[in-house]
C-alpha positions in Angstrom: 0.0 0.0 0.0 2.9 2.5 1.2 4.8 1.8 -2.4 1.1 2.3 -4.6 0.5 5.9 -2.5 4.4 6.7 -3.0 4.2 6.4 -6.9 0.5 7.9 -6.9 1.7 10.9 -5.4 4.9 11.1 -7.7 2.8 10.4 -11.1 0.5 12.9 -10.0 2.0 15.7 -12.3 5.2 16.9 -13.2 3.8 19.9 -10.9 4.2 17.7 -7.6 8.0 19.0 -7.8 7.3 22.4 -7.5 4.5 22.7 -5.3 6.7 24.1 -2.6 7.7 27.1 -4.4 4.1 28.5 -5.4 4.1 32.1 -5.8 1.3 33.5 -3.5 -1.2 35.3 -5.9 -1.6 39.1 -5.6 -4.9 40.8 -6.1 -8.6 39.5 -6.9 -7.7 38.5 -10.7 -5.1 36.6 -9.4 -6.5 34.4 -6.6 -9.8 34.0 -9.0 -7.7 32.2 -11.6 -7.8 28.6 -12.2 -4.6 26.4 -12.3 -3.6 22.4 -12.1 -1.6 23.2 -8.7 -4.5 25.0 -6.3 -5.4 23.6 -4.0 -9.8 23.0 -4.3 -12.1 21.9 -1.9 -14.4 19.4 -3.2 -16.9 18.3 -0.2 -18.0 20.4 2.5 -20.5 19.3 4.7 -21.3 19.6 8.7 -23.4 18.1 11.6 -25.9 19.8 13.1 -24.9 21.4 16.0 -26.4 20.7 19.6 -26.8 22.6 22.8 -24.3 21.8 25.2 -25.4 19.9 28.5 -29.2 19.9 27.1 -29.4 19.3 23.7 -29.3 16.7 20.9 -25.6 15.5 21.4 -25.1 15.9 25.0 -24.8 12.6 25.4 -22.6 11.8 22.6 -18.9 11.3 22.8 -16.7 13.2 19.9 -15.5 9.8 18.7 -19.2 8.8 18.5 -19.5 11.9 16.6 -16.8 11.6 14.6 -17.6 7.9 13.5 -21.2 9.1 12.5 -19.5 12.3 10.3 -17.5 10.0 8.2 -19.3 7.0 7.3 -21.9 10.0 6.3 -20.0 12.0 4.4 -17.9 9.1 2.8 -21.3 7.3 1.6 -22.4 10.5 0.4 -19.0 11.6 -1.3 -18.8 8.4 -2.8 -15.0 9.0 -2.2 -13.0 5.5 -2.2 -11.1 5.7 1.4 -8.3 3.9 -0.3 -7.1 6.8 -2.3 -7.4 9.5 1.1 -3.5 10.3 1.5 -3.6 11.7 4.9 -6.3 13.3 7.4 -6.5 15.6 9.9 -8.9 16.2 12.7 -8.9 19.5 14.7 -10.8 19.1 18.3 -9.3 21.2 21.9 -10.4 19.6 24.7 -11.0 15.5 24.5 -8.6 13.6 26.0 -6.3 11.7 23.7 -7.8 13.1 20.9 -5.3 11.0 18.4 -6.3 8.0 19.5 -9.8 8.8 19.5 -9.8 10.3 16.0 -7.6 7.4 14.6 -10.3 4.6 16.3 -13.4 6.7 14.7 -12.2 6.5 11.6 -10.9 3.3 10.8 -14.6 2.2 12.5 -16.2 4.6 9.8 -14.1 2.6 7.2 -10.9 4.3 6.8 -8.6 2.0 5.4 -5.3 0.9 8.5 -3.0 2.6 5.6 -4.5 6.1 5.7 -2.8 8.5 8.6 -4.1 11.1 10.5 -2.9 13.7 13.2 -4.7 15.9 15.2 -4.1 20.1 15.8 -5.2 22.2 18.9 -5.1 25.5 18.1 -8.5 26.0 20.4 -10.8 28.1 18.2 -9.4 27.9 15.4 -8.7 23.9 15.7 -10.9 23.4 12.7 -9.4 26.0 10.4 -5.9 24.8 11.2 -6.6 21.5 10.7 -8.0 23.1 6.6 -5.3 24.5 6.7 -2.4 21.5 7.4 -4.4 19.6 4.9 -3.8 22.2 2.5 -0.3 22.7 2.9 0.5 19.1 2.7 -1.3 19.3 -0.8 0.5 22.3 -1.8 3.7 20.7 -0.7 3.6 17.9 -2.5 3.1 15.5 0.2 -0.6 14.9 -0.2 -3.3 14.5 -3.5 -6.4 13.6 -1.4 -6.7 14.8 2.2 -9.6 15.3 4.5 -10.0 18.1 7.1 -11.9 17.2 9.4 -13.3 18.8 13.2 -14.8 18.3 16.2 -16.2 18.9 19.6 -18.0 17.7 22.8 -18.3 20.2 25.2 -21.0 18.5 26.6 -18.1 15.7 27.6 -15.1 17.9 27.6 -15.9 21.1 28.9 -13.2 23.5 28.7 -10.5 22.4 31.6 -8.6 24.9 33.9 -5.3 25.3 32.4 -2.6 24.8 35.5 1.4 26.5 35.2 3.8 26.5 37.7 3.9 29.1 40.2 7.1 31.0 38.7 5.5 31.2 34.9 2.3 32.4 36.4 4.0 35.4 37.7 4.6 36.7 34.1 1.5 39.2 33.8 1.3 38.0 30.1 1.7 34.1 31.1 -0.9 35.0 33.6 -3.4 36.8 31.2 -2.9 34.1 29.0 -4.6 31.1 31.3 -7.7 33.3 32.6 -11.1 32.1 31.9 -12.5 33.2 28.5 -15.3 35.6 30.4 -12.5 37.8 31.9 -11.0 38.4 28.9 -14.3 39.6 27.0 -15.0 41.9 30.4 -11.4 43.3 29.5 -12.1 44.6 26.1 -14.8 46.1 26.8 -13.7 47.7 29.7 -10.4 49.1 28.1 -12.8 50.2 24.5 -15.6 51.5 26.3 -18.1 48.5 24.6 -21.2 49.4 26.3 -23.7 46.8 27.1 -26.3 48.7 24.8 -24.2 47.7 21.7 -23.4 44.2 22.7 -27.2 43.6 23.2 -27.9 45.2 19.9 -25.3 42.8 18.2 -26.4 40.1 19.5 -29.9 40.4 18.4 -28.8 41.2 14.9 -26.9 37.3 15.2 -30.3 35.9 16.9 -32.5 37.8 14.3 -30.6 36.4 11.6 -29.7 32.9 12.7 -34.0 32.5 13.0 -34.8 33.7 10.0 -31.9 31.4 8.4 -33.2 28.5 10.1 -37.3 29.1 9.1 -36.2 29.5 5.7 -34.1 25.9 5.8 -30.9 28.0 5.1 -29.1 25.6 7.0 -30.2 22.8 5.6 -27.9 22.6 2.6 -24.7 22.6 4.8 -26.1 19.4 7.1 -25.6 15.8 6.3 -27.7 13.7 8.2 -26.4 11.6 10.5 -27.3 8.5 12.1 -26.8 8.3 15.8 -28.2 5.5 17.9 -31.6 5.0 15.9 -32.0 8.3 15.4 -31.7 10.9 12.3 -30.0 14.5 13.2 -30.8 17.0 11.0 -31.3 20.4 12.7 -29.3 22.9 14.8 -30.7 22.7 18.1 -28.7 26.1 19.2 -30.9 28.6 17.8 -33.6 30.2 19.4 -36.5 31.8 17.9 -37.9 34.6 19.0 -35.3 36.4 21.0 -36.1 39.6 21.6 -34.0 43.0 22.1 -35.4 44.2 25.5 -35.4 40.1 26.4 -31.3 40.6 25.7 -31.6 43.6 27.9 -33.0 42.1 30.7 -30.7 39.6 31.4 -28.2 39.0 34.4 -24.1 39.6 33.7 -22.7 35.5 33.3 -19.5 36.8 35.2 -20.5 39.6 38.2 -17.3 38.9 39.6 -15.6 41.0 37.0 -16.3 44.7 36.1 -17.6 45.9 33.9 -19.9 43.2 33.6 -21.4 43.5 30.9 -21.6 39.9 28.9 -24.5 37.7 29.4 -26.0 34.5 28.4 -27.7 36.3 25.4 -24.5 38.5 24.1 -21.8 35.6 24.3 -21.5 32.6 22.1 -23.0 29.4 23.6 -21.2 26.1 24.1 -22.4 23.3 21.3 -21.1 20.0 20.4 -21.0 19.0 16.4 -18.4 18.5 13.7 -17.8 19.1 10.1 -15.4 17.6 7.2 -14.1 19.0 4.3 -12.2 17.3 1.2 -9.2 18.7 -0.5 -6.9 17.7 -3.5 -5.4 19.9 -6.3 -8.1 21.0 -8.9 -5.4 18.5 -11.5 -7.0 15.6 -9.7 -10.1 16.8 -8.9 -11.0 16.8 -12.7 -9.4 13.8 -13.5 -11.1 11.9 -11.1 -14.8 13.8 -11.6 -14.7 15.1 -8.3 -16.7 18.5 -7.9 -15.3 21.3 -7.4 -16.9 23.8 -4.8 -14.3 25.8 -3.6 -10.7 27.2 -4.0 -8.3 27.2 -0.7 -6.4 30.8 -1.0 -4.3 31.0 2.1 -4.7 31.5 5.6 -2.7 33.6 8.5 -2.4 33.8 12.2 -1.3 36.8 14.5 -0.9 37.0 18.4 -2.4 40.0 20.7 -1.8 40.8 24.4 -3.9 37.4 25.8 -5.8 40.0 28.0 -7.4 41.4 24.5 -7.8 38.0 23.1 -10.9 39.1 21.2 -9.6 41.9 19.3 -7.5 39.5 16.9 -9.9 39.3 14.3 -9.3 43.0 13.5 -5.4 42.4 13.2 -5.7 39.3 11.2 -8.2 40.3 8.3 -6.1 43.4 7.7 -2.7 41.1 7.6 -4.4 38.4 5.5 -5.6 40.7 2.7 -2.5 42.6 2.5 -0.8 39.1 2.3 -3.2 38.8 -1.2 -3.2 42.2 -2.4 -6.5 42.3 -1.4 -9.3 45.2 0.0 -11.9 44.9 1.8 -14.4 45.5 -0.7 -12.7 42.4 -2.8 -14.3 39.8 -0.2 -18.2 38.9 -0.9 -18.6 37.3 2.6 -17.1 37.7 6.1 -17.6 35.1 8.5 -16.2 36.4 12.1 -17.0 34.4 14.9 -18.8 36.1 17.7 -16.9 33.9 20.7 -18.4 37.5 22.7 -20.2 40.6 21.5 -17.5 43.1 23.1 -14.9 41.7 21.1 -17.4 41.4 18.2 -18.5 44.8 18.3 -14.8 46.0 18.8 -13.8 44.3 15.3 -16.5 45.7 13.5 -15.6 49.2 14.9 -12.2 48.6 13.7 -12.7 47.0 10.7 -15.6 49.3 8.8 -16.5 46.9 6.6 -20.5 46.9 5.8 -22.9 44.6 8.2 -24.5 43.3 5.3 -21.2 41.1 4.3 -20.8 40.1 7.8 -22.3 37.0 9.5 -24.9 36.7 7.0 -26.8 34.0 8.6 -25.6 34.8 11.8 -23.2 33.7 14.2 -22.1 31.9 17.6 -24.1 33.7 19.8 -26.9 32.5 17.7 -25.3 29.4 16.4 -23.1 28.8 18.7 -19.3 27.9 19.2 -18.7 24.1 19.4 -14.5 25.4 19.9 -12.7 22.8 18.0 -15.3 22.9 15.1 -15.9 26.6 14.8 -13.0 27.1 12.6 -14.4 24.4 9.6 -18.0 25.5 10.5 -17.5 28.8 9.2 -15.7 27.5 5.4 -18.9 25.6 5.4 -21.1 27.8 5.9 -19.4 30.1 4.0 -19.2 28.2 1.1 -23.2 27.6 0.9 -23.9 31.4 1.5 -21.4 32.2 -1.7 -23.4 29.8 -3.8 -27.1 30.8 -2.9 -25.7 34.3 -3.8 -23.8 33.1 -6.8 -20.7 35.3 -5.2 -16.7 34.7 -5.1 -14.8 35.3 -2.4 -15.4 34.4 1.5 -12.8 35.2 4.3 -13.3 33.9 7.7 -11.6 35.0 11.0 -11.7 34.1 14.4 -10.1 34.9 18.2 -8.2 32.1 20.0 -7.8 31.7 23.6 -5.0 32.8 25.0 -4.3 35.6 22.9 -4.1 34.9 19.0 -6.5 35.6 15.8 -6.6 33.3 12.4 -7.7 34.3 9.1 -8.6 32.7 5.9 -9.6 33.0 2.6 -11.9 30.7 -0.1 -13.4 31.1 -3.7 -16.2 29.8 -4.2 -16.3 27.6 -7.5 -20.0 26.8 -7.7 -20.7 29.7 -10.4 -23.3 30.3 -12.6 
């Protein structure tokens, strides 16, 4: 098996030898254009998402979840397992997540012969695990990968993160452990985010994510999945008829820090769900007749004071496009997590790009923010957005606990 995958990946094309020195494409013609090497997504699907502790999946183990993802999305792909080159799973807080992934998907039907690692990058786990697939493609080392991402936090809540006394000292080291809530009461302490504006944004998200879901919006990024005699279909997260002065009404989650101003209704919720993507370079996508949906551009990550962990979106957008020779106006669709509406409302302060390309269908408040599979969630979403509008370009961002921001950016392929 090893010697068939060596020489598949070395007959691939006499590009294979220079993946590694791609020139990074400047400006919207550029990334637009369509060439053996790029790197495509051709399968894109997610779980629905459940409530954490309450809903659909609260009982349901991420290998469980996992297991029920792939033998989904492989029946539906109709991809042969044999040919998969190398996968990747990103997921934060299960314990032994390797060995959890590797079990769920040779029990899905993975061939023994197929690898796969997993990444922690916390909320921007299933981005970075995109992304590794990617750049194994782009290198060279890879025709077929899978991206894959999960999480339970229903099982795995977020744990307490424990240094030794002398590290803890560092203010910055210190900062960097603190409990997500803290860090959202930080920004909008130090940029004046009142709790007016974060209510307000968070009904926009709520607003949105119900009208998305009445309309079946959703429905087109879910494969089904079987799990324990039963069919899941629908996000159980979002809540219908939220209402501004309902937002306003409610208590601060964390009175123990000033200026307490996040709540249950303004601050992503805690889900459990996972998504998969599939990758290989558009030269083998159209040999093999495998659809393309999207184009992988690039992706970037950047590191902020951990006590402004939220802010990073507004520092990695700005790096990515400039990264592209991009503007603002090029991208169709931003997808921004909302991990808190201070730090929400702080990136859209800073970044002045229209409401209207932001969050579309809403966000994690609405949604919300299963933290290993936020990072995929979004390219997924993205993705079906671009094609109900028949639009291009789609950038996603995100914070990351303990003081770092990712960005990325698509195309979407499915064009009239």
């Amino acid at each position: 098996m090893f010697l068939r995958s060596t020489s598949r990946l070395a007959r691939a094309s006499p590009l294979f030898r220079r993946y590694a020195t791609s020139v990074r494409p400047q400006g919207l013609s550029e990334i637009l254009q369509k060439n053996p090497d790029d790197v495509v997504i051709t399968y894109a699907r997610r779980t629905a998402i459940g409530r954490a502790f309450k809903g659909q999946f609260k009982d349901i183990p991420v290998d469980e979840l996992l297991h029920a993802l792939f033998k989904a999305a492989l029946a539906e792909s109709k991809l042969d397992p044999s040919k998969i080159d190398d996968i990747c799973v990103g997921t934060c807080h299960p314990p032994s997540p390797l060995y959890m992934s590797r079990a769920a998907t040779l029990a899905a039907g993975i061939p023994p012969e197929v690898p796969i690692s997993t990444v922690n990058r916390l909320c921007s786990s299933g981005l970075m695990a995109v992304r590794n697939i990617a750049h194994h493609i782009k290198a060279g080392e890879a025709v077929i990968g899978v991206a894959a991402a999960a999480e339970s936090m229903s099982n795995n809540p977020r744990p307490s993160p424990e240094v030794v006394p002398h590290i803890e000292e560092h203010p910055y080291a210190n900062d960097c452990i603190q409990p997500m809530g803290w860090t959202s009461e930080r920004v909008a302490d130090n940029y004046n985010v009142s709790r007016e504006r974060q209510d307000e944004i968070a009904f926009l998200s709520h607003s949105r994510a119900s009208e998305a879901l009445s309309k079946g919006i959703f429905t087109e990024e879910i494969i089904p999945i079987e799990l324990r005699g039963t069919t899941v279909t629908t996000d159980d997260t979002i809540r219908p008829g939220v209402t501004l002065e309902k937002l306003r009404t409610l208590k601060p989650a964390f009175p123990q820090w000033e200026p307490s101003t996040t709540t249950a209704g303004n601050a992503s919720g805690i889900g459990d769900g996972a998504g998969l993507c599939i990758l290989t370079t558009r030269e083998n996508a159209e040999k093999e007749g495998m659809p393309i949906i999207g184009k992988w551009v690039g992706a970037t990550v950047v590191g902020v004071e951990p006590r402004y962990m939220g802010i990073s979106p507004a520092f990695a957008i700005p790096k990515l496009l400039k990264q592209y020779g991009l503007c603002k106006k090029d991208v169709d669709i931003y997808e921004i997590n909302e991990a808190f509406a201070s730090q929400y409302v702080y990136c859209l302060d800073e970044l002045q790009i229209p409401i209207e390309k932001i969050n579309p269908n809403g966000g994690a408040i609405a949604i919300s923010h299963p933290v290993g599979m936020t990072g995929i969630r979004q390219i997924i979403t993205g993705l079906a957005e671009l094609r109900r509008r028949n639009e291009q370009v789609l950038l996603t961002s995100m914070c990351i606990g303990s003081g770092m921001g990712a960005a990325s950016i698509v195309v979407n392929e499915a064009v009239n």
